[in-house]
Backbone as JSON Lines, residues from 0, in Angstrom:
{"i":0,"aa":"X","n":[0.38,-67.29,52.51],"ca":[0.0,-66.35,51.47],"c":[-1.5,-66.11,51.47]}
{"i":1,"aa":"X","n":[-2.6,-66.82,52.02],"ca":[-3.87,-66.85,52.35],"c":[-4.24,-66.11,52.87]}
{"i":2,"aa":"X","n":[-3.49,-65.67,54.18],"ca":[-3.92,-64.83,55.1],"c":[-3.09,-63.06,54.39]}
{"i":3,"aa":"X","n":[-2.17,-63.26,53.65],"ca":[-2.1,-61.94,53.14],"c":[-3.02,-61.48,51.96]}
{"i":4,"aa":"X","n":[-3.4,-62.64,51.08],"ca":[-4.17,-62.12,50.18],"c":[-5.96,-61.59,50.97]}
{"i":5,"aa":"X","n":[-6.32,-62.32,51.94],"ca":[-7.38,-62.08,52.76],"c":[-6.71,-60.38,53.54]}
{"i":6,"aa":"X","n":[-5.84,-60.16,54.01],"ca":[-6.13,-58.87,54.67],"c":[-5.37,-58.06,53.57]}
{"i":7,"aa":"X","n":[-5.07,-58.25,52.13],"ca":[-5.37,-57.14,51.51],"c":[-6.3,-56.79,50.82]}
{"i":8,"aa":"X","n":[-7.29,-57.72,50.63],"ca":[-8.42,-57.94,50.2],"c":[-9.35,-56.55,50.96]}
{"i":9,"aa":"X","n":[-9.56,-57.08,52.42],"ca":[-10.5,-56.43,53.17],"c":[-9.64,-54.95,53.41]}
{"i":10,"aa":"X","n":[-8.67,-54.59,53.35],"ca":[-7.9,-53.8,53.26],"c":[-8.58,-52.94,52.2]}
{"i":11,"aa":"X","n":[-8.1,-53.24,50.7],"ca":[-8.69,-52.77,49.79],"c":[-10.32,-52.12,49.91]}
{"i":12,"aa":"X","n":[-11.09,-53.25,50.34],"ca":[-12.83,-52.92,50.39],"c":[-13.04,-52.0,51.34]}
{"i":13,"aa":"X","n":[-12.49,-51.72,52.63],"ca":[-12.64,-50.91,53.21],"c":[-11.65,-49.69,52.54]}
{"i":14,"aa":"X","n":[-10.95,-49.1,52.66],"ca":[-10.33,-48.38,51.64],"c":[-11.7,-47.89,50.46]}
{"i":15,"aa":"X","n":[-11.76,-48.59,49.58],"ca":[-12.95,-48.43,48.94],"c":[-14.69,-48.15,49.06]}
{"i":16,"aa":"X","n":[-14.94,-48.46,50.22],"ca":[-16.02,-48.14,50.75],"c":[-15.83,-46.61,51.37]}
{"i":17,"aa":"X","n":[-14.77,-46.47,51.74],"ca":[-14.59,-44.7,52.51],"c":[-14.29,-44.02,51.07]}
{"i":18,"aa":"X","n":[-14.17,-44.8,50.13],"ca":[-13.99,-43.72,48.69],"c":[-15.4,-43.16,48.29]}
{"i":19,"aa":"X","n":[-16.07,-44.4,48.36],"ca":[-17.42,-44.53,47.63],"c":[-18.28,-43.33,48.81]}
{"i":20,"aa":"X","n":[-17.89,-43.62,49.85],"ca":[-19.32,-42.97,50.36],"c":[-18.9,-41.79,51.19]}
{"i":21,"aa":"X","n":[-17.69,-41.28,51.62],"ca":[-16.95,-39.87,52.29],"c":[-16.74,-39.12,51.2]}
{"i":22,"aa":"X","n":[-17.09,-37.66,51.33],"ca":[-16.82,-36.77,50.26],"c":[-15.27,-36.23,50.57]}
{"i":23,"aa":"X","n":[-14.67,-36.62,50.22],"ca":[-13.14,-36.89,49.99],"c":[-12.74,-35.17,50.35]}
{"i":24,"aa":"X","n":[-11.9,-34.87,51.38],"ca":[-11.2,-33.52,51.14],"c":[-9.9,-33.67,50.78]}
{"i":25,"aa":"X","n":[-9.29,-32.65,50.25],"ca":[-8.27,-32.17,48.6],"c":[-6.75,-33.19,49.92]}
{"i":26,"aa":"X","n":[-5.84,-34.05,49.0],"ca":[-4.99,-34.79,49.7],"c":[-3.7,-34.22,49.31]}
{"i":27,"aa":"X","n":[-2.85,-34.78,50.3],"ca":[-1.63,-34.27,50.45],"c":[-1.36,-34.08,49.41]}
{"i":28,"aa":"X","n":[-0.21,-33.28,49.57],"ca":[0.32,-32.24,48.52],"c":[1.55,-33.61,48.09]}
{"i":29,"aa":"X","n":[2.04,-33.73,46.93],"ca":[3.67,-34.47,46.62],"c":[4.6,-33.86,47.14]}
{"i":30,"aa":"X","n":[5.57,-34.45,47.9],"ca":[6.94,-33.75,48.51],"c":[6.53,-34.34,49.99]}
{"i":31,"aa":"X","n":[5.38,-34.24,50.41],"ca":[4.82,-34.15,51.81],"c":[5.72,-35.19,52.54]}
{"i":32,"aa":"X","n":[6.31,-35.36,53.88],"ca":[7.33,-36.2,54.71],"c":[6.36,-36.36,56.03]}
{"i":33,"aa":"X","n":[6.34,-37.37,56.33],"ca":[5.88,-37.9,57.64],"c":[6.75,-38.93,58.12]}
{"i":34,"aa":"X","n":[7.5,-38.26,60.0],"ca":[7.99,-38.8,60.77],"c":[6.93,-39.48,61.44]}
{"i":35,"aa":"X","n":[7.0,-40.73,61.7],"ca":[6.01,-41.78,62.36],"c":[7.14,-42.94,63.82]}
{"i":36,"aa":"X","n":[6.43,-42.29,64.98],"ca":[7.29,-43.27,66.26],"c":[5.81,-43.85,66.41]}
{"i":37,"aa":"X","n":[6.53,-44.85,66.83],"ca":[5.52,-45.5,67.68],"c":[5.66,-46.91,68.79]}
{"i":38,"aa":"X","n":[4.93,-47.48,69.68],"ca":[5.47,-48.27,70.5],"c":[4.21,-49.54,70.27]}
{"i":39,"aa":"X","n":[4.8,-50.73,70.08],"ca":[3.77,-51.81,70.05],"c":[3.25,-52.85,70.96]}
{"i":40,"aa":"X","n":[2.28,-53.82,70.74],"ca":[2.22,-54.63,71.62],"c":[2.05,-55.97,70.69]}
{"i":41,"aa":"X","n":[2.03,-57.02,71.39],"ca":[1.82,-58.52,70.32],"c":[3.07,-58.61,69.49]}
{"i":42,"aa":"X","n":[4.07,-59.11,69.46],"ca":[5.06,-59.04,71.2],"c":[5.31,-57.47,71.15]}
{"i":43,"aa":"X","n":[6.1,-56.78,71.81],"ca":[6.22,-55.17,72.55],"c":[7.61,-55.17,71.52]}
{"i":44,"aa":"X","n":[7.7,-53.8,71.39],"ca":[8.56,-52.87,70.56],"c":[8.4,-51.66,70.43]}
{"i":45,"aa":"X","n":[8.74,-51.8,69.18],"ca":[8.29,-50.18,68.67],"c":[9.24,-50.01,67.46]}
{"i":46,"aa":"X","n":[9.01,-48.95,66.27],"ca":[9.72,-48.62,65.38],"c":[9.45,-46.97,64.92]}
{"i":47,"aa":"X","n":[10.24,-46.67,64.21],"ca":[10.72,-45.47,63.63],"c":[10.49,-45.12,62.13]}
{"i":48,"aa":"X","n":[9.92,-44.75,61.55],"ca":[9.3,-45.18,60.39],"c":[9.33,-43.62,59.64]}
{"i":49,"aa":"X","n":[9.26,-43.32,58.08],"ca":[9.07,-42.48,57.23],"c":[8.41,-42.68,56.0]}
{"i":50,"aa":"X","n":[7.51,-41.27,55.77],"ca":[6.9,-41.8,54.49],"c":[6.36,-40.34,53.81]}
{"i":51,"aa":"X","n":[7.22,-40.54,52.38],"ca":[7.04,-39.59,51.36],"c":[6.1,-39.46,50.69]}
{"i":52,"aa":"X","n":[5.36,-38.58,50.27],"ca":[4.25,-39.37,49.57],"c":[4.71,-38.71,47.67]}
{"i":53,"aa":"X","n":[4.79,-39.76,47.11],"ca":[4.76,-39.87,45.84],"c":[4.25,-39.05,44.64]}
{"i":54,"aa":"X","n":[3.14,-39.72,45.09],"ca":[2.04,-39.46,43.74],"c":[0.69,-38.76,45.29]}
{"i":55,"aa":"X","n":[0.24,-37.41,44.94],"ca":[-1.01,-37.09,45.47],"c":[-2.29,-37.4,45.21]}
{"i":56,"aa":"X","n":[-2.28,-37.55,43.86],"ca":[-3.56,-37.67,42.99],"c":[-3.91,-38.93,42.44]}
{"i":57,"aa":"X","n":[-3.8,-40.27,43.3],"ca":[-4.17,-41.12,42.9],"c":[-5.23,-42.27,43.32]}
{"i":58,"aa":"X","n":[-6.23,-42.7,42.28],"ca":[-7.58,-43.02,42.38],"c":[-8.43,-42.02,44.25]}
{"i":59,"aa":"X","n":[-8.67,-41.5,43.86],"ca":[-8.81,-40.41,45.39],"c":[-7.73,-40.4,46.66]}
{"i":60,"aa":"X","n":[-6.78,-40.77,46.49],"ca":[-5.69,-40.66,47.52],"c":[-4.49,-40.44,47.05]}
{"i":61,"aa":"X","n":[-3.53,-41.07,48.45],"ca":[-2.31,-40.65,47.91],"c":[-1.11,-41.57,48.33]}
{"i":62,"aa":"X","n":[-0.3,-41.88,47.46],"ca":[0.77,-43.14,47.7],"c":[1.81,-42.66,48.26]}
{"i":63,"aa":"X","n":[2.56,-43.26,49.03],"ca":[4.18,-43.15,50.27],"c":[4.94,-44.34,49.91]}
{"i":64,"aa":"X","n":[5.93,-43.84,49.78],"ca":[7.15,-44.63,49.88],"c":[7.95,-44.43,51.46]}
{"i":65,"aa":"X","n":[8.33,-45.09,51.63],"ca":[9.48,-44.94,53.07],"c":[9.95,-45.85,53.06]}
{"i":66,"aa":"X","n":[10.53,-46.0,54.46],"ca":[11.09,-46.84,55.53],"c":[10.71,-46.97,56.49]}
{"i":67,"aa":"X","n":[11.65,-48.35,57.09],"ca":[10.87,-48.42,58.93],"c":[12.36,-49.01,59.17]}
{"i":68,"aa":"X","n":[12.73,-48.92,60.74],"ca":[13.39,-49.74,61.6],"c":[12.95,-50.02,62.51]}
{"i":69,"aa":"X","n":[12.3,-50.94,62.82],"ca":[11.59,-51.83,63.66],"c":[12.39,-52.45,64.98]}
{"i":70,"aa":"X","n":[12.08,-52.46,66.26],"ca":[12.46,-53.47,67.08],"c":[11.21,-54.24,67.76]}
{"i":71,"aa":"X","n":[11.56,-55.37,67.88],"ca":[10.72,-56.36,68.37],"c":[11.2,-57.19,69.77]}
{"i":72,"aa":"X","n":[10.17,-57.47,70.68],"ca":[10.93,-58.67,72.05],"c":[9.86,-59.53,71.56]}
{"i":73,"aa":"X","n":[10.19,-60.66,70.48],"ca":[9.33,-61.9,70.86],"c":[9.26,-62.54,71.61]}
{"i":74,"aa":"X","n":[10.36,-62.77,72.31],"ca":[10.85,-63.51,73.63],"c":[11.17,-62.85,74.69]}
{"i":75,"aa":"X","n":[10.62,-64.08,75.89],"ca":[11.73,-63.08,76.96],"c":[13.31,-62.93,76.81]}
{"i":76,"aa":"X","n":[13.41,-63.71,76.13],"ca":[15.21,-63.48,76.31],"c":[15.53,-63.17,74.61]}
{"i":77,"aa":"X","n":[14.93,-62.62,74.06],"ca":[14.97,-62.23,72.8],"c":[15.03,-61.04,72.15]}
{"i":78,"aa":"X","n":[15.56,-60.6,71.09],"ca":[15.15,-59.38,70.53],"c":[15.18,-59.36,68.69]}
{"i":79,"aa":"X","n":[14.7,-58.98,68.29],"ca":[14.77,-58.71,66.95],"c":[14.6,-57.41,65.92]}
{"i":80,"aa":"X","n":[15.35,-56.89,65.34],"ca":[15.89,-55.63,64.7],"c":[15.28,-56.02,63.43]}
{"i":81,"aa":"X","n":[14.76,-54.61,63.03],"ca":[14.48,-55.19,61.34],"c":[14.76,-53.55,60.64]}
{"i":82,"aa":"X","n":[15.27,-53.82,59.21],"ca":[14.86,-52.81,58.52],"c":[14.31,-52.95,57.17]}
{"i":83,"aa":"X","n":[13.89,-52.22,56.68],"ca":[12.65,-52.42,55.45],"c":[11.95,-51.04,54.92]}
{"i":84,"aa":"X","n":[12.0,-51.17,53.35],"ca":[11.17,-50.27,52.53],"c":[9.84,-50.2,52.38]}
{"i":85,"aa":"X","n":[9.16,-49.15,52.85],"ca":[7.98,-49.78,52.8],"c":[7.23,-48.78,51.72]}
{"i":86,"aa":"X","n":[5.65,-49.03,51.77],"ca":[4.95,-48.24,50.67],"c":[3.26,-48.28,51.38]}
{"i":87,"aa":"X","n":[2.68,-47.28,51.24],"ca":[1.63,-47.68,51.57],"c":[0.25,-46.49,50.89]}
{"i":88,"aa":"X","n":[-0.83,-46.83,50.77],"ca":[-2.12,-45.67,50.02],"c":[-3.0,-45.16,51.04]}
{"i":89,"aa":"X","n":[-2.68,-43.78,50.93],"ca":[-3.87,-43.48,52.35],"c":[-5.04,-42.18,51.19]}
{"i":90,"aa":"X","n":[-6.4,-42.21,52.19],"ca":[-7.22,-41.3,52.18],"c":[-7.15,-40.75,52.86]}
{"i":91,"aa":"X","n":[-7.36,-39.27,52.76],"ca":[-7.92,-38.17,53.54],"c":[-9.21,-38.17,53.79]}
{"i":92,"aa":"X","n":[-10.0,-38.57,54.76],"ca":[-11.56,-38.87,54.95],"c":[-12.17,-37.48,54.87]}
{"i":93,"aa":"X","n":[-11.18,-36.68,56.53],"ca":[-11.33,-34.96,55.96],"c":[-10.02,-34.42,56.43]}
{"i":94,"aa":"X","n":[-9.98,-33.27,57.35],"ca":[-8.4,-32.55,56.86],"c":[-7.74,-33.2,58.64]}
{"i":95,"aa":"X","n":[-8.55,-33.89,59.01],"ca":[-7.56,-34.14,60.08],"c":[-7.6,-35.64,60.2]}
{"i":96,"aa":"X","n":[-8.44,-36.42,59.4],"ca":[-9.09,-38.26,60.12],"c":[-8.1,-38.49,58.58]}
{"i":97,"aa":"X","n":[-6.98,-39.51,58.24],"ca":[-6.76,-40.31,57.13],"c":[-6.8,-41.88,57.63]}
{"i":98,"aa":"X","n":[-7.16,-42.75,56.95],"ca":[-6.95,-44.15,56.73],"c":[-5.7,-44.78,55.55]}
{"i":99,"aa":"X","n":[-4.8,-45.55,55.94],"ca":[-4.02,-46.02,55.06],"c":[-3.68,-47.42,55.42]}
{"i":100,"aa":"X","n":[-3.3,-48.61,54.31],"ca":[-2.92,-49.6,54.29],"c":[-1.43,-49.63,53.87]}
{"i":101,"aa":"X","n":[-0.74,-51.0,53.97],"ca":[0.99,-50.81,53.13],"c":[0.66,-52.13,53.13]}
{"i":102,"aa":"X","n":[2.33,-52.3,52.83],"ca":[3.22,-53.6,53.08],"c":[4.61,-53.15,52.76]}
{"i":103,"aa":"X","n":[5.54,-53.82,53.16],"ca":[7.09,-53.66,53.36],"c":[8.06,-55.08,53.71]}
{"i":104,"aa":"X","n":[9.06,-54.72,52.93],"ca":[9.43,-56.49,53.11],"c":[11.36,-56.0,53.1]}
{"i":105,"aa":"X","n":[11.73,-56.22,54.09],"ca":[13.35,-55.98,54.05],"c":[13.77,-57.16,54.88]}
{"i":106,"aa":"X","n":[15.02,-57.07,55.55],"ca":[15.87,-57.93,56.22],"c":[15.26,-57.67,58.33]}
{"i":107,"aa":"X","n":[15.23,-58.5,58.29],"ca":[15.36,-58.8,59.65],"c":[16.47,-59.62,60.44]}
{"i":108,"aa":"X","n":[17.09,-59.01,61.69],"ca":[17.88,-60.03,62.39],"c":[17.4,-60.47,64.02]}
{"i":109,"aa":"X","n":[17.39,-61.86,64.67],"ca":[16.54,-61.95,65.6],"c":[17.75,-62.9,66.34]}
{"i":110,"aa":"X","n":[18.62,-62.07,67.58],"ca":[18.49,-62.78,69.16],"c":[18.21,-63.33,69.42]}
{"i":111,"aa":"X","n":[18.58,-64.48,70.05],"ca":[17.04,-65.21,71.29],"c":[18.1,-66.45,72.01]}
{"i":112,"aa":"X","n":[17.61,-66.74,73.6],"ca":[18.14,-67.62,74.03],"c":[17.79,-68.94,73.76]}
{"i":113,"aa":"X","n":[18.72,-70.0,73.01],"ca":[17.99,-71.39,73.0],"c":[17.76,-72.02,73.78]}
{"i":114,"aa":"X","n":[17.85,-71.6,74.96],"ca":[17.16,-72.94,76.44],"c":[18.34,-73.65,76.59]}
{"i":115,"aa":"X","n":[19.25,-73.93,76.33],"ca":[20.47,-74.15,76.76],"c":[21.69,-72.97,77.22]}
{"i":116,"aa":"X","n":[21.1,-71.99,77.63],"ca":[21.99,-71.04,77.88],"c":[22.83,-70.09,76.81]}
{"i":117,"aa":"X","n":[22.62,-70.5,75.94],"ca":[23.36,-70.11,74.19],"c":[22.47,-69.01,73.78]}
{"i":118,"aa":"X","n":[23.01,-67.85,73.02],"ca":[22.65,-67.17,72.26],"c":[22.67,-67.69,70.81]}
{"i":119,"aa":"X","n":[21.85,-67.46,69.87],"ca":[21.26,-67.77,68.83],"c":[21.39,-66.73,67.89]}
{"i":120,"aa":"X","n":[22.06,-66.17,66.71],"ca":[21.4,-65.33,65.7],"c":[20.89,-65.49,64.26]}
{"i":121,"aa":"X","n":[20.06,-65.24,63.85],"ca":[20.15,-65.48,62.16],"c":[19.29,-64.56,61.76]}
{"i":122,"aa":"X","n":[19.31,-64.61,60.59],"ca":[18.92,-63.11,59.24],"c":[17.95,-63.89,58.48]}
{"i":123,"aa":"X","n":[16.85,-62.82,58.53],"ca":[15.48,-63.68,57.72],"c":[15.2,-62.28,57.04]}
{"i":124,"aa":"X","n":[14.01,-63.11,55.85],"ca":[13.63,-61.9,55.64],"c":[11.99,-61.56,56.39]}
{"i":125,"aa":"X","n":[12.25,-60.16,56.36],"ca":[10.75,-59.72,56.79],"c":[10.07,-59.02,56.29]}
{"i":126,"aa":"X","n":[8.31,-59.29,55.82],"ca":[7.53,-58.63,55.12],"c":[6.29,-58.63,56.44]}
{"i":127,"aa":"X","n":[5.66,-57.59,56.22],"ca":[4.43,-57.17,57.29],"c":[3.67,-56.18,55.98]}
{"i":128,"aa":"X","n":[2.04,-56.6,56.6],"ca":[0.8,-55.47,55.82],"c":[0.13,-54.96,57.0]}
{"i":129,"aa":"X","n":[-0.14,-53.81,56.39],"ca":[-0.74,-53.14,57.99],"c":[-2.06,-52.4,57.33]}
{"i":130,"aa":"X","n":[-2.55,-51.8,58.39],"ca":[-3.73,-51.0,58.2],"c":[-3.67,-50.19,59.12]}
{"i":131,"aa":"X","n":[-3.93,-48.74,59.07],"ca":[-3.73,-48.0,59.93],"c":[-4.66,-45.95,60.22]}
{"i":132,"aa":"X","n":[-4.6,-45.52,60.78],"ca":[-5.12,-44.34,60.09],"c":[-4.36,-43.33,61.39]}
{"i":133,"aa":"X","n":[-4.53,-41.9,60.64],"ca":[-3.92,-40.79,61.73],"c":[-4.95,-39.97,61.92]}
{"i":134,"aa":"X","n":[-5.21,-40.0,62.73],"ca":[-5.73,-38.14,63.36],"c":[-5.12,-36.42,63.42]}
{"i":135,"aa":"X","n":[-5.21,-36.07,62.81],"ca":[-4.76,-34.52,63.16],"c":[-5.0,-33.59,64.21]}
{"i":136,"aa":"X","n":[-4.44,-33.26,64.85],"ca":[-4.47,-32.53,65.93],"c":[-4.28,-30.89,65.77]}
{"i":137,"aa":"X","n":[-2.98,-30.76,65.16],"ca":[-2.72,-29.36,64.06],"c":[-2.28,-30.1,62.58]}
{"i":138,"aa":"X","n":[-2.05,-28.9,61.53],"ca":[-1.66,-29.13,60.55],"c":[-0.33,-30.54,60.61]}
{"i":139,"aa":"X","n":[0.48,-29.95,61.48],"ca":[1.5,-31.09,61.61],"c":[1.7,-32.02,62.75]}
{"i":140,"aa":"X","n":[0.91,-32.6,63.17],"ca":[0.77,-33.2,64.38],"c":[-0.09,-34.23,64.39]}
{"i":141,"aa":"X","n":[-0.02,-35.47,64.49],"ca":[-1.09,-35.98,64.99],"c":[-1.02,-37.94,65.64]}
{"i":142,"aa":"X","n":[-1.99,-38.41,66.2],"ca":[-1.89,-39.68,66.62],"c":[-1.74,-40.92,65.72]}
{"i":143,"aa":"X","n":[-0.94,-42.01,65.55],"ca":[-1.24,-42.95,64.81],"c":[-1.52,-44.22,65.5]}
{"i":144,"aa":"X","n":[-2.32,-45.05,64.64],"ca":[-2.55,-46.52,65.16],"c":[-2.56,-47.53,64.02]}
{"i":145,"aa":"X","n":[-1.98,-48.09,64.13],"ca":[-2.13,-49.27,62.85],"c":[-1.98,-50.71,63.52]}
{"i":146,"aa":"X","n":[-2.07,-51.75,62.75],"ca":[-3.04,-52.99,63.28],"c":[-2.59,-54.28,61.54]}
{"i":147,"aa":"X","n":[-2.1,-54.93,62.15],"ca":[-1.26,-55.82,60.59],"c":[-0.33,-57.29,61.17]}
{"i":148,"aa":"X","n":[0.12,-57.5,59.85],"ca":[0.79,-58.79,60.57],"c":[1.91,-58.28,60.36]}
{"i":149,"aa":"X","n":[3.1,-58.66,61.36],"ca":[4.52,-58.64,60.89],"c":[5.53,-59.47,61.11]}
{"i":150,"aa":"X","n":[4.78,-60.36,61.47],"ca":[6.34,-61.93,62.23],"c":[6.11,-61.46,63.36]}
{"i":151,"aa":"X","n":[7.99,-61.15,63.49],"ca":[8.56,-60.75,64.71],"c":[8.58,-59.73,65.67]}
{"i":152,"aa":"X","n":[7.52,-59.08,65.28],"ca":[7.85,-57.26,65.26],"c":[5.9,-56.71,65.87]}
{"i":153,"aa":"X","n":[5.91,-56.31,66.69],"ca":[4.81,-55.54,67.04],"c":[3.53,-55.43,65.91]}
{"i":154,"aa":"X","n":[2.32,-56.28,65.88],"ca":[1.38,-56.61,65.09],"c":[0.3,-55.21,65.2]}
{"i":155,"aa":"X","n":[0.36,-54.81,66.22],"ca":[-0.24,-53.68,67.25],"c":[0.18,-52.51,68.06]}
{"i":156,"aa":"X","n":[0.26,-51.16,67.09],"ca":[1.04,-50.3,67.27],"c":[0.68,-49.0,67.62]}
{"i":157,"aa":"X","n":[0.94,-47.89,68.08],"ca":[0.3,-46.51,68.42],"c":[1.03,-45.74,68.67]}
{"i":158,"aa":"X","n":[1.13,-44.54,68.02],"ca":[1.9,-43.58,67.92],"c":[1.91,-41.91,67.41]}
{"i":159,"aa":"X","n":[3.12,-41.23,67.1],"ca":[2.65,-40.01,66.6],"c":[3.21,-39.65,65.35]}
{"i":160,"aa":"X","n":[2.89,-39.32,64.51],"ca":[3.49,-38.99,63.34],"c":[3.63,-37.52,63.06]}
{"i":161,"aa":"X","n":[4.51,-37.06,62.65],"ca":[5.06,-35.16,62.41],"c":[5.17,-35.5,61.22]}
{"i":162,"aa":"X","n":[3.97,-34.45,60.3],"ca":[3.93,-33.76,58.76],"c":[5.08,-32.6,58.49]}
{"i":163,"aa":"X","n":[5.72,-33.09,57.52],"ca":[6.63,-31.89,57.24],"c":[6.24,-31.06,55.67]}
């Protein structure tokens, strides 16, 4: 719990420092939908992810609700599936650079060979905080990267997200 209260901490201050000192341009509209793929590394995956945004107008940004389905290879002979609600607050720095943080906590299920030749399964739960930001390319288009802890599941991620 140390290490989450520490990276939402610095999460927060940075977040807050791009409030304090970027002259903020006008943020997503409510209704707004973002499709988010992406492929990870630390262990390798990738997930599928969505995010609504809520509320537009809040303390200079704007809040998302979604989802993710996550896959993860922690192992070589492993795999792990997750799904989870997530939420997260982003800024608009200007109309194409945003920064956003989350967290999300659902069910995970994880594969893996025990070294005796046996397959292994069991159901945990899984929570991950991330930090992340997009680039715009056009109005609806653009690169993502985010950077967080998540267990089992790709810590280190990059991808594209489609504004609807």
């Amino acid at each position: 719990m140390k290490k989450l209260g520490k990276f939402l901490m610095v999460a927060v201050m940075a977040m807050a420092s791009y409030s304090a000192s970027a002259a903020l341009e006008p943020q997503w509209s409510k209704g707004t939908f973002l499709l988010n793929v992406d492929l990870g590394i630390a262990p390798g995956g990738g997930s599928i992810s969505g995010d609504y945004v809520l509320v537009d107008q809040w303390w200079k940004g704007h809040f998302t609700v979604g989802g993710e389905l996550v896959l993860g290879f922690p192992f070589e002979t492993g795999v792990s599936i997750g799904l989870t609600p997530r939420a997260s607050y982003g800024l608009n720095i200007t109309p194409e650079f945003e920064v956003h943080a989350g967290s999300e906590t659902g069910l995970g299920i994880k594969t893996f060979e025990n070294g005796a030749g046996d397959f292994e399964t069991s159901v945990f739960v899984l929570w991950a905080n991330f930090i992340g930001c997009r680039y715009f390319f056009s109005d609806s288009f653009s690169v993502l990267g985010e950077v967080g802890y998540s267990g089992w599941y790709p810590s280190v991620r990059a991808g594209v997200s489609f504004k609807f």
